[in-house]
C-alpha positions in Angstrom: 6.3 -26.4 -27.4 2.4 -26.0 -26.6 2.1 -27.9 -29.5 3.9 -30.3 -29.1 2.6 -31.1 -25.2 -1.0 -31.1 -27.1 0.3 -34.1 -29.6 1.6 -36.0 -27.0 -1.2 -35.4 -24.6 -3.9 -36.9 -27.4 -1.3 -40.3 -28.1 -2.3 -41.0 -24.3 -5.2 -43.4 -23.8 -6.6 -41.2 -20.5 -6.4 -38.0 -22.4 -9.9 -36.5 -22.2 -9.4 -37.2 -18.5 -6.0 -35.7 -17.8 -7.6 -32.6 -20.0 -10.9 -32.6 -17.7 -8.9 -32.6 -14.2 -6.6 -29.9 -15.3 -9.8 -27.9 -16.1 -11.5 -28.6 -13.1 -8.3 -27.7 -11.3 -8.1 -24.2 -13.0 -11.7 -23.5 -12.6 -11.4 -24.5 -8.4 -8.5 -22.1 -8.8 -10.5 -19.1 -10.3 -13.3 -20.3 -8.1 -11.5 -20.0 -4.8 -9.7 -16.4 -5.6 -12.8 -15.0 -6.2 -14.7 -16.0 -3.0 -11.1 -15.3 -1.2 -11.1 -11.0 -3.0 -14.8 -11.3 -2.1 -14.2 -11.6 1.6 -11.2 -9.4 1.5 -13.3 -6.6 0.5 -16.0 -7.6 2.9 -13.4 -7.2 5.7 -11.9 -3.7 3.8 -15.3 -2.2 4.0 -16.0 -3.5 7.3 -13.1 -2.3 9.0 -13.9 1.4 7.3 -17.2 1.1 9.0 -16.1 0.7 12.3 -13.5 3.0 11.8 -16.1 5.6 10.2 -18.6 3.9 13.9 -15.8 5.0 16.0 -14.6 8.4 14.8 -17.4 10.0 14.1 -18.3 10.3 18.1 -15.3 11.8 18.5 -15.8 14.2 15.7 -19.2 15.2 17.3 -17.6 16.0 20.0 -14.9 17.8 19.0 -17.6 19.7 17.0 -19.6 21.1 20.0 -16.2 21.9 21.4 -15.4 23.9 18.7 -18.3 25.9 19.2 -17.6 26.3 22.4 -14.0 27.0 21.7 -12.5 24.4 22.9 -13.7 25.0 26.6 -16.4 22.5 28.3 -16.9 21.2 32.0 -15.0 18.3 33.6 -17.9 15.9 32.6 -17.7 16.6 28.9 -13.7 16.8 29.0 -13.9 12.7 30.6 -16.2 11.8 27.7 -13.5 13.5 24.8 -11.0 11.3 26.4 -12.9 8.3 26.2 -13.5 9.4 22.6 -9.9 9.7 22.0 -9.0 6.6 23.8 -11.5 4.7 21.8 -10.1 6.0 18.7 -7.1 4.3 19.0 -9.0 1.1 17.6 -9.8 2.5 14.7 -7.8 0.9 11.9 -7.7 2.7 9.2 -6.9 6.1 10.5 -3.6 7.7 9.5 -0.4 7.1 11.9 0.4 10.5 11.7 -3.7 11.3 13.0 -2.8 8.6 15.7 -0.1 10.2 16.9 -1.8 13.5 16.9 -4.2 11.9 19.4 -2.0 10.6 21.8 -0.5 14.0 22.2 -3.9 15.4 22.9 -4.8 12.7 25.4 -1.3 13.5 27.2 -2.3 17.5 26.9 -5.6 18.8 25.6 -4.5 21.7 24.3 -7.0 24.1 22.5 -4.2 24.4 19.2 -3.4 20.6 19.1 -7.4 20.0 19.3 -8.3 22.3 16.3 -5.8 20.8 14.2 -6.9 17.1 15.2 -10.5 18.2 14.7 -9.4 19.4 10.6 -7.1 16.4 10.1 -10.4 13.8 11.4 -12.5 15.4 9.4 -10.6 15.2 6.3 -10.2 11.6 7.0 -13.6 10.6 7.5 -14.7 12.4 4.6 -12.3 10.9 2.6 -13.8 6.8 4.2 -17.1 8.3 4.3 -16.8 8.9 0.1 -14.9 5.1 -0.6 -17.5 3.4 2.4 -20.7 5.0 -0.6 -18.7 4.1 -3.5 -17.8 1.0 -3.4 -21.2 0.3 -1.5 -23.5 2.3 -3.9 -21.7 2.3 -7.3 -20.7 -0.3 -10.0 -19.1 1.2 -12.5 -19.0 -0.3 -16.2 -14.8 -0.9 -16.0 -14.9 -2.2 -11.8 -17.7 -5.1 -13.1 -15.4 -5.8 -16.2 -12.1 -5.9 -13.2 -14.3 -7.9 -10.7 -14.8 -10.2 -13.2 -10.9 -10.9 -14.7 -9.1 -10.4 -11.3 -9.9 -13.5 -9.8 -8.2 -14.8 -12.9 -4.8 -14.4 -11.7 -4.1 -17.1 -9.6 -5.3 -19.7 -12.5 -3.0 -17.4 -14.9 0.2 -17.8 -12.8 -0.4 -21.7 -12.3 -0.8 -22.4 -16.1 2.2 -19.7 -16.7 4.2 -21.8 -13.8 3.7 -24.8 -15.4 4.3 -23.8 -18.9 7.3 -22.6 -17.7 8.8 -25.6 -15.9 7.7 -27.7 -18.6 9.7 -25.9 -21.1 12.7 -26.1 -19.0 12.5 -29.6 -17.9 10.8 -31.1 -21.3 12.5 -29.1 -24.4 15.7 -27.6 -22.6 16.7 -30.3 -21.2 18.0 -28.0 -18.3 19.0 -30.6 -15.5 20.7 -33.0 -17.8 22.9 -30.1 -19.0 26.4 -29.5 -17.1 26.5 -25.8 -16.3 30.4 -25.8 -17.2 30.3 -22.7 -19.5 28.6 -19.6 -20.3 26.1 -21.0 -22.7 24.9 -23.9 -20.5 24.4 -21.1 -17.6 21.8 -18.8 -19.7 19.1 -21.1 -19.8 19.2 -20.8 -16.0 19.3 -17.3 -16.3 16.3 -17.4 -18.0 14.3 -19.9 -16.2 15.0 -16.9 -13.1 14.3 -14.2 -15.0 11.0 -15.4 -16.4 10.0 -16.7 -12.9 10.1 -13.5 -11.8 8.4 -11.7 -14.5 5.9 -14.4 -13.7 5.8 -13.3 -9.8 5.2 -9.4 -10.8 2.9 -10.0 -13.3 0.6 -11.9 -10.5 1.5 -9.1 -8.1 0.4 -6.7 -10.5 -2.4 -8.9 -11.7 -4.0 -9.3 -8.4 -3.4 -6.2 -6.7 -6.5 -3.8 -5.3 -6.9 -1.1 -7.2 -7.7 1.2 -4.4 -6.0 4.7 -4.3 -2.7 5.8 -5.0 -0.6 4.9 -2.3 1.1 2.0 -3.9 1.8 3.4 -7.3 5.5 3.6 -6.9 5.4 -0.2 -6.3 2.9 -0.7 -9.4 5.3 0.7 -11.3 8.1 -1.3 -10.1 6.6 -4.1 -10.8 6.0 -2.9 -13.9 9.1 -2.1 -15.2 10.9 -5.5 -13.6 7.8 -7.4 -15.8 8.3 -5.5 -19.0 12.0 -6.5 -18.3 11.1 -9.8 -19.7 10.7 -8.5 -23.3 14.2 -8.9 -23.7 14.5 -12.2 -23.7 12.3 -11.9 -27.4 16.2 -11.0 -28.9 17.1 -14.4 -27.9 19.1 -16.5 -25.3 21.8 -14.1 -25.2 19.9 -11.4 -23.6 19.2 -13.5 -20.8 21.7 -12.4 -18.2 20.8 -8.5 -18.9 17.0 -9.0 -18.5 17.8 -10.7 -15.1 20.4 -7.8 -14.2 17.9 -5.5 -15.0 14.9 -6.9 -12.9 17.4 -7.4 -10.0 18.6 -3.9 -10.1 14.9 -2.6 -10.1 14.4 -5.3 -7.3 17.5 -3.9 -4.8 16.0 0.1 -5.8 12.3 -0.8 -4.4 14.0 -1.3 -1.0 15.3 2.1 -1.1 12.7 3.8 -2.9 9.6 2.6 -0.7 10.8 2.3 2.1 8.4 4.3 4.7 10.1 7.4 6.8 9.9 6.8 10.7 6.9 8.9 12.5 9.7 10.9 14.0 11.1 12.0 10.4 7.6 13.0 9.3 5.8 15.2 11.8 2.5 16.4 11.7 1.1 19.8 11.2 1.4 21.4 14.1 4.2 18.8 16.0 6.4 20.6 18.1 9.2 19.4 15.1 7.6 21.5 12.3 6.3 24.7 14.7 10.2 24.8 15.6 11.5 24.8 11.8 8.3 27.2 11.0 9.1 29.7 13.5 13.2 29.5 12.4 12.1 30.3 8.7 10.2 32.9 9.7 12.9 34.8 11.7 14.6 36.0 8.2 12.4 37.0 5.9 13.2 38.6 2.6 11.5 41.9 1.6 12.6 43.7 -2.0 16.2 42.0 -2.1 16.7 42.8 1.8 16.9 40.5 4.8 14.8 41.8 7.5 14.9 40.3 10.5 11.5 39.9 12.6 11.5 41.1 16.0 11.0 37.9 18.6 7.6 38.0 20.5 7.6 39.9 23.6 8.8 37.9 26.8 6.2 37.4 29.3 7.9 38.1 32.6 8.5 34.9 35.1 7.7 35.2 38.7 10.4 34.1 40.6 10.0 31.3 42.8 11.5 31.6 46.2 12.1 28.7 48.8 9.0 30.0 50.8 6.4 28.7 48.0 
């Protein structure tokens, strides 16, 4: 088909022309993804150093507190909750560290501080290490990526058209009644290979930053490597497009994120409930023992007179 698009494209009079503009058109493509991942990391790294700007005041504080164990004068407790408060504009800190703030605004409790002051550190050790490597170090295979990623927008418009082209040009597909089950599997391809053409961008053009999306890489994947079966022939049209949709409908259910209420913290009032109920049976040499409850502090009883 390529080849064919190629003859007829030299039999035209303006053909060094119609060549040159779709050149020029690709290049502006390639040229305007890169400057466009170029910002975008610009505004990645940006946002990590505020957030890095904003929490570690808040980790210096929480640092002399320690020390101190957790007990300062009313001075120093106004400036942790201006700390806290200000933290809550920091981006790129967990929900789950978020919400471990709020509950020590509402109450600082000595516990809840301690296991906020491990769970900030941890965080901004872990910005602190991708804020010096991505500033500091190039490594031989990112150059070789920074290069060939921009390349994915250019990719999917020559893929697009390639596509449509074959459709319209060699199939035919808009002059043909779709009356029976052969005239329908060209359309079943024409969807299936749009979509392959959709993941393969995705996939394509993608940060590669951390692990957090790898279940969707790998969806994407697998709905893009679902296009191979079209290489049997027309026939296997309808099951590569079964396939990708089935893989399509699973993502919903398999990415979908858990509610901050279904995944507590360390330390949430949630998980110190279950904790303690595991640890009121505890198996010793093929026995149940059962620990004894913590002593009951005694209540004063509150009469009508206080």
């Amino acid at each position: 088909m390529l080849q064919r698009w190629l003859d007829n494209l030299s039999s035209l009079p303006d053909a060094t022309l119609i060549l040159l503009g779709v050149v020029a058109l690709l290049l502006a493509a390639y040229l305007w993804s890169a400057t466009e991942i170029r910002r975008s990391h610009e505004r990645h790294m940006q946002r990590v150093r505020d957030t890095l700007y904003i929490s570690t005041g808040l980790l210096g504080l929480l640092t002399i507190w320690e020390q101190r164990k957790y007990e300062a004068p009313s001075e120093e407790q106004h400036e942790l909750l201006k700390a806290m408060h200000a933290c809550k504009a920091a981006s790129f800190l967990s929900p789950q560290l978020q919400d471990q703030i709020r509950d020590c605004v509402k109450n600082e409790d000595p516990a809840r501080l301690a296991l906020m002051h491990k769970a900030l550190e941890r965080e901004c050790t872990a910005l602190s290490d991708e804020f010096s490597r991505n500033t500091y170090s190039v490594h031989w295979g990112r150059a070789i990526w920074n290069i060939f990623r921009p390349a994915a927008e250019p990719a999917a418009l020559t893929a697009t058209a390639l596509l449509i082209g074959y459709l319209f040009y060699t199939e035919r597909i808009t002059s043909t009644p779709v009356d029976s089950w052969n005239n329908l599997l060209p359309w079943f391809q024409a969807i299936s290979l749009m979509l392959t053409i959709l993941y393969a961008y995705l996939l394509w053009s993608s940060p590669k930053r951390g692990t957090s999306g790898a279940l969707v890489k790998w969806l994407s994947l697998l709905i893009a490597l679902c296009s191979l079966l079209h290489l049997i022939g027309l026939a296997a049209a309808p099951y590569a497009l079964a396939l990708q949709l089935i893989l399509f409908v699973c993502g919903f259910g398999l990415t979908g994120s858990r509610s901050r209420s279904e995944r507590p913290y360390a330390g949430h009032a949630e998980t110190d409930e279950n904790s303690s109920n595991s640890r009121m049976t505890t198996p010793v040499h093929g026995a149940v023992v059962e620990d004894s409850p913590p002593p009951v502090t005694p209540r004063r009883s509150v009469s009508a007179s206080d």
